[in-house]
N, C-alpha and C positions, 0 to 999 in steps of 0.2 A: 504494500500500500504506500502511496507517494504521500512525501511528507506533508505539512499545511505548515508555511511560513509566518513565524510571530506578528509578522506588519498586517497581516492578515485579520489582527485585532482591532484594528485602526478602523478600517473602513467596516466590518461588523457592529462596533461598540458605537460609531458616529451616528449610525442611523436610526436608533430609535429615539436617541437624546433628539437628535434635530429635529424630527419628527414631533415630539411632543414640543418641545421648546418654541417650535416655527407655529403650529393652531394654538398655542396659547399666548404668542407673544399676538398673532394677528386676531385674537379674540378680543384681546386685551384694547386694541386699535380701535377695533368694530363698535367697541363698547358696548350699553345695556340692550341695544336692539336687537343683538346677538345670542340667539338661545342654542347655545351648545348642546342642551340636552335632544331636544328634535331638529335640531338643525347640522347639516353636512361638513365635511372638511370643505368640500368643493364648491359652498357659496363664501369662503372666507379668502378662493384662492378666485373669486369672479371679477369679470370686469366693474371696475368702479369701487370696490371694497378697499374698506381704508386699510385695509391689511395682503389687500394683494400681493405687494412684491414681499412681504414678507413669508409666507404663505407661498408662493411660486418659488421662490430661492431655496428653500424648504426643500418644496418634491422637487426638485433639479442635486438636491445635493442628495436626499435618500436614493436619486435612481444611480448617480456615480457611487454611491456607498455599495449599492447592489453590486453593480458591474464589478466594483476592486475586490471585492469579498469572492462574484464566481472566481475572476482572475485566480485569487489565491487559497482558494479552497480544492487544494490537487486530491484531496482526498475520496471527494466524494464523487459518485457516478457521473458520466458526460451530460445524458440529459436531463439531470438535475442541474448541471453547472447552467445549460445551457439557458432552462427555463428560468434560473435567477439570473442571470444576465438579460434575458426578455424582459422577464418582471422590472428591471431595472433601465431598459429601454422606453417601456411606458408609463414609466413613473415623469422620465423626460418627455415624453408625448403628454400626458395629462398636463403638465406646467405648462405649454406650447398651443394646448388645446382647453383654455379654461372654459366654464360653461360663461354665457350672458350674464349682464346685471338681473335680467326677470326674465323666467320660463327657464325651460329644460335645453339639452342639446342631444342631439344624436351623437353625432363627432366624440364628444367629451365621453358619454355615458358605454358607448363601445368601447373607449380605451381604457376607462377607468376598467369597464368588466374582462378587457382582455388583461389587464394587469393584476387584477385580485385573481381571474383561474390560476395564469403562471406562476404567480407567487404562495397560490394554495395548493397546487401540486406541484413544487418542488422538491418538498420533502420528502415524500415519497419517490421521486425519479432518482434522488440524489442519493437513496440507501442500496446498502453495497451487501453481501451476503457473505459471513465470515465467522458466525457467532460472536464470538468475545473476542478474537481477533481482531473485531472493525472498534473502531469509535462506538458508545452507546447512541447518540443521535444520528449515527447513519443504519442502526440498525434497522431494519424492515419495522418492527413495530412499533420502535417509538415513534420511527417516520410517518407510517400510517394513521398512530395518532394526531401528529402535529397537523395532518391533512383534514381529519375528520373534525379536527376543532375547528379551525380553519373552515370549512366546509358548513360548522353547525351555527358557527357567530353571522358568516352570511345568512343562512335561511332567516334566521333570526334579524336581522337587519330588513330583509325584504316585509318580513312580517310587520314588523315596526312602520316601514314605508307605507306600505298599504291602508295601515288605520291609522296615519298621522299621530305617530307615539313617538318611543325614544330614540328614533333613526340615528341621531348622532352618536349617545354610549352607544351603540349595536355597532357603529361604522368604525369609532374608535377602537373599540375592543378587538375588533378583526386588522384593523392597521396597524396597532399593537402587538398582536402575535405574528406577524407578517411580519416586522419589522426586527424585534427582537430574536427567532428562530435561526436566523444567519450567526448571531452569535453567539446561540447556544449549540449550534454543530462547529464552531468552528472553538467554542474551549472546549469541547467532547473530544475533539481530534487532538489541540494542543495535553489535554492532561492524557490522552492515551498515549500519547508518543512518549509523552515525561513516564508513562509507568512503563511502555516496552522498548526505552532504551538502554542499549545496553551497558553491564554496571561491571568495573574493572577494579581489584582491590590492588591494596597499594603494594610494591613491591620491595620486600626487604632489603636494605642495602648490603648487609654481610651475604647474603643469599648468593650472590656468583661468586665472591669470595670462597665461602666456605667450599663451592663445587670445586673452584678451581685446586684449592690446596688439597681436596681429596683426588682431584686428578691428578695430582702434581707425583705426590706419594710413591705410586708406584713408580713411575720414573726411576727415583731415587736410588732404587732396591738394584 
């Protein structure tokens, strides 16, 4: 199994900090008009919102956090890599394709769902088959968990959308674990390397000494 490089923490651990940091600073803009709880990431990132660009800066920088995370995630399966590199390709398309001030978009609400599937099944493309051998978050089942949550927070969001309830928690909660999952397989891989590398004790200094004058010996004789 190919190793996962430390810097690999970097653009993992960036993304979900930014993420929450970027709809709370641009909430914060929006001020009291702004109901986080039934309302979207994606009217804070709309034309005209006082918090636009902070909010676009935002998903522009979680979609490079994705892209450097597949980069440096050599551990896990190809088209897991490739699907969080996707999901991080339309995280840059949603910033580039905000919705309107008023009404919905086609455009936006396609990218946003092509970026929440890629990113919901990543997990599961990226585990590898090894038992204890592999990382625990590349194994098949916690991956399939992480898919299934992932999977259960949208239904759940849709629900919400439908009777005008807590759309917002539901959409957070799944941007959440979307966000934070890159770096929990990527400390799963660093602490499994840190337990199966290998471990050298130290070597006596009288130790080739002692051979040599036992080799010596006979010479002598």
């Amino acid at each position: 199994m190919r190793r996962v490089p430390r810097w690999t923490l970097l653009p993992s651990g960036t993304a979900p900090v930014v993420l929450v940091v970027g709809w709370t600073a641009a909430a914060a803009l929006e001020g009291p008009s702004y109901d986080a709880v039934r309302q979207t990431i994606s009217v804070l990132a709309a034309y005209g919102a006082a918090g636009f660009w902070v909010m676009t800066g935002a998903l522009l920088a979680v979609g490079l956090c994705h892209l450097g995370t597949a980069w440096g995630l050599r551990a896990a399966a190809t088209p897991g890599r490739v699907a969080l590199a996707a999901g991080g390709m339309a995280a840059l398309a949603v910033a580039f394709v905000p919705t309107p001030s008023s009404g919905g978009s086609l455009r936006h609400g396609s990218v946003a769902a092509t970026g929440f599937a890629l990113l919901a099944l990543w997990p599961v493309l990226a585990s590898v088959r090894g038992g204890t051998t592999a990382p625990w978050a590349l194994r098949p089942w916690p991956a399939a968990l992480a898919t299934a949550s992932m999977g259960a927070g949208a239904l759940w969001y849709l629900v919400e959308t439908d009777r005008d309830g807590a759309a917002g928690v539901a959409e957070r909660l799944v941007t959440c674990m979307q966000s934070l999952w890159p770096l929990v397989v990527v400390l799963s891989c660093l602490w499994h390397q840190r337990g199966t590398a290998p471990r050298t004790g130290p070597v006596r200094a009288d130790a080739g000494r002692g051979r040599g004058a036992a080799g010596a010996d006979p010479g002598r004789d």
